[in-house]
N, C-alpha and C positions, 0 to 999 in steps of 0.2 A: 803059579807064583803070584800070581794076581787076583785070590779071592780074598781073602779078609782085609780090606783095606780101608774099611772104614776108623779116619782120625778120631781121638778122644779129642771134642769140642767142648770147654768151659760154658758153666750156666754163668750169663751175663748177668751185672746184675749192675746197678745204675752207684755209682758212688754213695752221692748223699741219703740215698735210703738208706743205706744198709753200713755207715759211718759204724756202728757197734762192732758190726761183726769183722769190717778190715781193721779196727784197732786189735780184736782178738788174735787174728792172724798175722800183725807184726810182732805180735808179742809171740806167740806162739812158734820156734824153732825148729818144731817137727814138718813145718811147712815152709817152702822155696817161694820167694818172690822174684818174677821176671817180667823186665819191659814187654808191653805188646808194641809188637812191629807192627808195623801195615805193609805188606805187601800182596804176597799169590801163595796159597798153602798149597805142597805138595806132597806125594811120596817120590821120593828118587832111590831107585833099584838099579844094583849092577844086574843085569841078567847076560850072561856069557860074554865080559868085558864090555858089554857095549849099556850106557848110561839111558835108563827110561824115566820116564814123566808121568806120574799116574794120579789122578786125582783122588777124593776121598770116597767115590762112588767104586773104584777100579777101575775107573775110564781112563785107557791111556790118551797121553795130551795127544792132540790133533793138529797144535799151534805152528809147530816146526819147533819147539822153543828151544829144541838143540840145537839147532841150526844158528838160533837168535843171541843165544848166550856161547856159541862157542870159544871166545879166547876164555872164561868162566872155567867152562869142561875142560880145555884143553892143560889148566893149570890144578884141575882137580884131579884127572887119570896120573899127573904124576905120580899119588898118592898110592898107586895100584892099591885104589880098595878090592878086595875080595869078592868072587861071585858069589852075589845074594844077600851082600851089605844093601840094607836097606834103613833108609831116613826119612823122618818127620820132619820137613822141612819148611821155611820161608822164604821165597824166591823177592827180590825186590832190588831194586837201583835207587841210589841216590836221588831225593829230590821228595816229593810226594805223590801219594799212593795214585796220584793219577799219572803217574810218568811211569811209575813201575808199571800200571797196567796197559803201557800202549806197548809193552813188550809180548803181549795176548792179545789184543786187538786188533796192532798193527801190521804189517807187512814184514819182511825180512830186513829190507835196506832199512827202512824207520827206523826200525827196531837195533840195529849195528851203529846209525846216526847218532840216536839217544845216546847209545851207550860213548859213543866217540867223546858227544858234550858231555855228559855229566860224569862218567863213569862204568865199568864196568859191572856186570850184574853182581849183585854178591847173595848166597846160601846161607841162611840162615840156620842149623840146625838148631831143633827142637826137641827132637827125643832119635830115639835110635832103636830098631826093631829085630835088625837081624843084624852081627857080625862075627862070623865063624861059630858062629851058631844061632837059634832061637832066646833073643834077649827080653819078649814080653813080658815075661812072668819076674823076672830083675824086680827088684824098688827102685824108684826112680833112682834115688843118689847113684846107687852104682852104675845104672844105666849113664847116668851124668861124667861118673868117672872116665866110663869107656868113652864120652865123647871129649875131654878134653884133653886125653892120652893122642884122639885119633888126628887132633883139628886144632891144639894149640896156637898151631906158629904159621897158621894157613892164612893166606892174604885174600882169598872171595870162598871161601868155607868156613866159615863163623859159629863158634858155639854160643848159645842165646844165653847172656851173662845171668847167672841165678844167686840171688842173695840169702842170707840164711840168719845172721847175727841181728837179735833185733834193733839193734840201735843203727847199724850199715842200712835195714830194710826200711828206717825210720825217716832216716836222712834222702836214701834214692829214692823214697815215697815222695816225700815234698817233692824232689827236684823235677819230679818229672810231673807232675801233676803244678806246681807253680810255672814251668816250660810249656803246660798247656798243651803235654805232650798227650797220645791216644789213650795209654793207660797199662794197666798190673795184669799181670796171671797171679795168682795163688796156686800153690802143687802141695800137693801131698807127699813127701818124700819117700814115705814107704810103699808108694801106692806101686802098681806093676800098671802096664800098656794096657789103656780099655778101649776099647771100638765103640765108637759112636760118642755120644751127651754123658760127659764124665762129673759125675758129682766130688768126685778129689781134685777138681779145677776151678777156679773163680776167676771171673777175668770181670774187671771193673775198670771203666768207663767215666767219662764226665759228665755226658750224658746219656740218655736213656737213647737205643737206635734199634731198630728192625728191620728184619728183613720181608720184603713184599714183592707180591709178583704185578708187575704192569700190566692191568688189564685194558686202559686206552689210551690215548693224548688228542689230549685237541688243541686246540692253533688259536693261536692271539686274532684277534682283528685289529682292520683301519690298519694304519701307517707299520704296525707294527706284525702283520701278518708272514707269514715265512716262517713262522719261530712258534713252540710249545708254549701256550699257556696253562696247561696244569696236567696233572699225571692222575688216574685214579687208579690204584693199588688196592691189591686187594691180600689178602692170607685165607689157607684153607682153616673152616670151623667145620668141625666130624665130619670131614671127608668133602665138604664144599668148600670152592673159593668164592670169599666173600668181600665185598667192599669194605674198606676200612679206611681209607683217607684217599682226600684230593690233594697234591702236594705242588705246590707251585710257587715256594719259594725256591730257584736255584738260578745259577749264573747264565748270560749271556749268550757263550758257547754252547752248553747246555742243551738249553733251548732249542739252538738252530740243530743241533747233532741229533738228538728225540724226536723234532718234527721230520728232518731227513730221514729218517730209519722209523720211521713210527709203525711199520706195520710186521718191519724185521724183531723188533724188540717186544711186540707185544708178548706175551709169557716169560720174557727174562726178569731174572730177578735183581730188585736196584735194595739198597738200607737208606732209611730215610731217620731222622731224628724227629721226635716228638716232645714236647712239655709236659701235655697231657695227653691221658686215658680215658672215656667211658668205657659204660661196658659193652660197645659195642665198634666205639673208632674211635683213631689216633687226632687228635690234636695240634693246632701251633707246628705243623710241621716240614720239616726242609730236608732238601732234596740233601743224601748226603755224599753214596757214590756208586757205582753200576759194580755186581756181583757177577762174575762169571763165575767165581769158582762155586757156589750154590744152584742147584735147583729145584724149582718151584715147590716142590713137595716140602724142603725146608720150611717153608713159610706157613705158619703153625701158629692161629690166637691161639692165644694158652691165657 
């Protein structure tokens, strides 16, 4: 049940380059416009009534994150989805993407706390794979249709709102990009379920961000010691990991959390923001947020 589980992941592509081609695709109604959320990507499968976590590798979650979200589950089995419904999902809580991810980092009680203050977890649906049958090969709309049949009127099972009319994709363009919000997917509405780097996805951004594997940290000095002074990240080039940037602009907390764990995190993968490129390192760049749900092998100069 658990072999092909690799997500269709959008080629990123940086806004203001490629200004031409998202004017194409608001005008263009063969193709769906959806907010990108920030959260935790997952696959969620009923396998024999009971609700699993799987990542995009097939690794089932290790987090407890049943445990962490269950008033969540407990209001989704109402649903009695069927054995072998399976979803493309966004896991995330109220607030920002560093508060959703303390519900994977953190411990159980944390993680029940969060939710106390801010919120409840809420599921994002994104696409839909299996339900009462094999759904990949669907075009997305209908794939779409079966999700807003299944998830309508559901209070933390959410269908990821998709626009289509281009003057409606025109308008939520601005608003979410004047909101200084993360940013667009583009879809292909004919397209069927692809596994893996989907060319009928665009996901555009404000700015340009990568993902990199921390290859050290070293530590500030004088008054200031205790705390990371800069990150060196590297990405693999034909099969080596390479250095590509020193990254040492990021907050406070930061800091002290990187130097604490500096030897735990080394090979994890963090996305950093960049201005500039050569062609051989990233640029002007800042720390942007730690990537659990990637690893290492992601991380790809191209």
């Amino acid at each position: 049940m658990f072999e092909k589980l690799m997500q269709p992941y959008a080629l990123k592509k940086n806004l203001y380059d490629h200004i031409e081609i998202v004017n194409d695709l608001l005008i263009d109604e063969s193709w769906i416009m959806e907010k990108k959320y920030d959260g935790r990507r997952f696959q969620f499968i009923i396998d024999n009534d009971k609700i699993c976590f799987a990542d995009k590798y097939a690794q089932l979650d290790k987090t407890n994150i049943s445990i962490k979200i269950s008033e969540t589950l407990n209001e989704v089995k109402k649903l009695k989805l069927p054995n072998k419904t399976h979803l493309d999902i966004e896991l995330l809580i109220p607030g920002k993407f560093e508060e959703s991810l303390s519900l994977y980092r953190g411990d159980i009680k944390n993680a029940l706390h969060l939710q106390n203050k801010l919120g409840n977890a809420i599921i994002r649906v994104i696409d839909i794979l299996y339900f009462e049958q094999d759904l990949t090969e669907f075009p997305l709309y209908e794939r779409k249709k079966i999700i807003s049949q299944l998830f309508s009127n559901c209070e933390f099972i959410i269908p990821v709102e998709g626009f289509i009319d281009r003057k409606v994709k025109e308008e939520k363009f601005l608003s979410i990009f004047n909101a200084e919000e993360d940013g667009v997917v583009f879809k292909l509405l004919e397209a069927p379920y692809i596994y893996g780097t989907s060319k009928l996805w665009y996901k555009y951004k404000r700015v340009d961000s990568y993902d990199v594997v921390i290859m050290n940290i070293s530590e500030r000095e004088g008054q200031y010691s205790g705390m990371a002074k800069c990150i060196t990240v590297g990405q693999y080039k034909n099969g080596k990991l390479c250095e590509v940037a020193h990254v040492g602009n990021m907050d406070i907390e930061t800091r002290y959390f990187l130097w604490n764990n500096k030897e735990k995190l080394k090979g994890n993968v963090i996305e950093i923001f960049a201005t500039k490129r050569t062609k051989i390192k990233y640029k002007d760049t800042r720390f942007s947020r730690f990537r659990d749900d990637k690893n290492s092998s992601d991380c790809i100069w191209e």
